[in-house]
C-alpha positions in Angstrom: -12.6 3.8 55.9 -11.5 0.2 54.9 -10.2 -2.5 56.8 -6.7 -1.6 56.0 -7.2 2.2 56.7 -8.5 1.6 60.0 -6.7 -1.2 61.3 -4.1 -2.2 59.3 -1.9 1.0 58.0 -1.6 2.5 61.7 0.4 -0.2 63.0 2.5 -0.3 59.9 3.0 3.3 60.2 4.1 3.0 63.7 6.7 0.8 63.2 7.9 2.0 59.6 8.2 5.7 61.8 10.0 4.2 65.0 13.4 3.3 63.1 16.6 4.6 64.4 16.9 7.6 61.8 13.8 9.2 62.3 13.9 9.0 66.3 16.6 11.2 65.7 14.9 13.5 63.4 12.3 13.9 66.1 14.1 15.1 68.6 15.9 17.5 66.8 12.6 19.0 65.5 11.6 19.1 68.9 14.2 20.8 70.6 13.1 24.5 72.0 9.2 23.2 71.7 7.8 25.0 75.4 4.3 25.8 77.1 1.4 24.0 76.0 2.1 22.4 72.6 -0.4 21.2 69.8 0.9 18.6 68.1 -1.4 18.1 64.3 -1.6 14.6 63.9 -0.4 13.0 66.6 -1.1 9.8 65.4 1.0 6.9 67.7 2.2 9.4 70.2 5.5 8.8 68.6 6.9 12.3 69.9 6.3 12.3 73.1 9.5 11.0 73.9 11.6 13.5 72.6 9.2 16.9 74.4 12.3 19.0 76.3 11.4 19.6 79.8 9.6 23.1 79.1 7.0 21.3 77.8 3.8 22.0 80.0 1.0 20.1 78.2 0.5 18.2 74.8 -2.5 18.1 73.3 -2.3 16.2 70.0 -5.4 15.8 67.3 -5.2 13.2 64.8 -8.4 11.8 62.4 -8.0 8.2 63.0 -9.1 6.8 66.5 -7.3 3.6 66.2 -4.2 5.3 65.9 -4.8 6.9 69.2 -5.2 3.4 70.5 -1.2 2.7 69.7 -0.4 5.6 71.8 -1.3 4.3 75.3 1.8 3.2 76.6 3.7 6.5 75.6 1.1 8.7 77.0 1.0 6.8 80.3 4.7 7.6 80.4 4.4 10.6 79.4 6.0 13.5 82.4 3.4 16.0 81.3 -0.1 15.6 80.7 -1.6 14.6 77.4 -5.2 15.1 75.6 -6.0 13.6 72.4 -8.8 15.1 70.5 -10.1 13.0 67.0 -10.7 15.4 64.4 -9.0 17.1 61.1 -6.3 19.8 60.8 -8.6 21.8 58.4 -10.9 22.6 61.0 -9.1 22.8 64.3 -11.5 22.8 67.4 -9.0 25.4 69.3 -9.8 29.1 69.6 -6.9 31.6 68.5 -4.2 31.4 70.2 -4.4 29.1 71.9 -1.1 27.1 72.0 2.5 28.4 72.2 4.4 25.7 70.0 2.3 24.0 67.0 4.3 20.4 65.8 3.4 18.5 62.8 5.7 15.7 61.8 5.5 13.5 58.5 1.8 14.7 58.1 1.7 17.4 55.9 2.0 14.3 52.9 -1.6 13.3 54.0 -3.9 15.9 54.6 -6.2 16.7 51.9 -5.9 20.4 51.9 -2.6 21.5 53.4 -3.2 25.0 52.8 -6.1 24.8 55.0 -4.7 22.6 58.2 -1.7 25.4 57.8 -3.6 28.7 57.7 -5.6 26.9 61.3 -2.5 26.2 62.5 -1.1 29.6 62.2 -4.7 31.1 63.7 -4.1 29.3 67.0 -0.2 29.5 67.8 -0.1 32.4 70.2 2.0 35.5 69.5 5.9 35.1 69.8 4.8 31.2 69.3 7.0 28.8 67.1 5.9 26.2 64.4 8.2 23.0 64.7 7.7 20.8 61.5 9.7 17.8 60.0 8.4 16.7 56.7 9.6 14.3 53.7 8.6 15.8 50.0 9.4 17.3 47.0 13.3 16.6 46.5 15.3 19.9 45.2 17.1 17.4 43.0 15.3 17.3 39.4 15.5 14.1 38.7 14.0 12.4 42.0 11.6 14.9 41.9 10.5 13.0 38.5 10.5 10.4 39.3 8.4 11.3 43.0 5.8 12.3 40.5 5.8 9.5 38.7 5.2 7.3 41.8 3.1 9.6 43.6 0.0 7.7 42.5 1.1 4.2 43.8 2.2 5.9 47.3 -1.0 7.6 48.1 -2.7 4.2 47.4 -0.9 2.5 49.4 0.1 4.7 52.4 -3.1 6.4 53.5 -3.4 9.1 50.8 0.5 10.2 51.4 1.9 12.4 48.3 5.5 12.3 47.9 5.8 15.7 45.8 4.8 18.1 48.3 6.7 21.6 48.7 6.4 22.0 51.9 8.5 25.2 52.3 6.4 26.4 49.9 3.4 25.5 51.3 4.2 27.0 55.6 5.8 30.0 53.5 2.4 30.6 52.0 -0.5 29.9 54.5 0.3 32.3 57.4 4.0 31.6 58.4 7.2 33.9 58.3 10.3 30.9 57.9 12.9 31.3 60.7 15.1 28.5 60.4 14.7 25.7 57.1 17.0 22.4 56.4 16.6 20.3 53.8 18.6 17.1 53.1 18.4 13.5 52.1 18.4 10.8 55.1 18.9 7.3 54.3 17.1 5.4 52.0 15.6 5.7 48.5 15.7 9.7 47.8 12.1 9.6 46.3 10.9 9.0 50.1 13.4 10.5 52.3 13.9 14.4 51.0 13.5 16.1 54.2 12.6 19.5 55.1 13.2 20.5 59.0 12.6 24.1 59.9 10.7 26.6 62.6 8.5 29.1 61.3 5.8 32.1 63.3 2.7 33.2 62.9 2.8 36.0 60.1 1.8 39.4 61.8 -2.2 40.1 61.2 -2.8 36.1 61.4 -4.6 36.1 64.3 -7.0 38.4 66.1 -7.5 38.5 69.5 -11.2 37.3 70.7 -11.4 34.4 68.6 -13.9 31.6 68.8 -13.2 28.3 68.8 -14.1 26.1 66.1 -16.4 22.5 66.2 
């Protein structure tokens, strides 16, 4: 990991992802999260903020350590207590269920192999457990989604290895998930980058088995 990996794209990511708009995307994708919460890539701690009281415990994971760093302040002030674990959503070191909300927001672009990160996420959300997500990717619009793959090159060079043509409903419909609730809209700026998807999806039955063993 380069200079501007480590160092320099977390604290451009952190204040690109603290405007006005997406605070308010966050806490709408956060409303009804409970119990003790996994958040997948937790990056800057950016969420914390917007947990509704029946949050118990956050436990976030995220791969880059700096990142964690940034997060100080809001985990000091956080009401409920916080543990941050470095690691990768492919491999998660949690046994099954394990948590009772999962939250990923504006990750899913990044990681290497979504399908992966997904199908963990799904093994350790507990029974009756919800999967809040708020993603930008592939637009339903034909011609921004052209033009997304026409740029997607030039965005995961320069923002970490982020893709901007990702299905994401696709991709939670297929790795272990049953779709409850899905929105997708445009919010402001240039529609290549801000097609957003907003949902809550559950384990599939048969996901998980009881007994599990933790992984790592």
């Amino acid at each position: 990991m380069g200079i501007y990996e480590k160092y320099l794209l977390p604290r451009l990511t952190k204040w690109t992802m603290s405007c006005k708009i997406l605070r308010a995307e966050r806490g709408k994708c956060l409303a009804g999260a409970r119990g003790r919460v996994l958040e997948v890539g937790f990056g800057n701690g950016l969420n914390l903020g917007h947990y509704p009281p029946e949050v118990e415990r956050v436990v976030g994971i995220d791969p880059s350590g700096e990142a964690e760093k940034l997060a100080r302040k809001a985990i000091r002030a956080s009401p409920f207590p916080v543990e941050v674990h470095t690691g990768i959503a492919e491999a998660l070191p949690f046994a099954e269920a394990s948590f009772d909300t999962v939250v990923i927001t504006w990750t899913l672009c990044t990681i290497p192999d979504p399908e992966s990160a997904l199908r963990e996420m799904a093994r350790v959300l507990s029974p009756g457990g919800r999967f809040h997500f708020v993603e930008h990717g592939l637009s339903g619009d034909p011609g921004v989604a052209r033009w997304q793959h026409r740029l997607n090159g030039i965005q995961k060079f320069i923002a970490g290895g982020c893709h901007l043509n990702r299905d994401i409903a696709t991709l939670i419909a297929g790795s272990g998930f049953a779709m409850e609730e899905l929105q997708t809209y445009y919010v402001k700026g240039p529609k290549t980058h801000t097609y957003l998807y907003r949902g809550i999806a559950t384990a599939s039955a048969g996901q998980t088995a009881p007994g599990g063993t933790a992984h790592g």
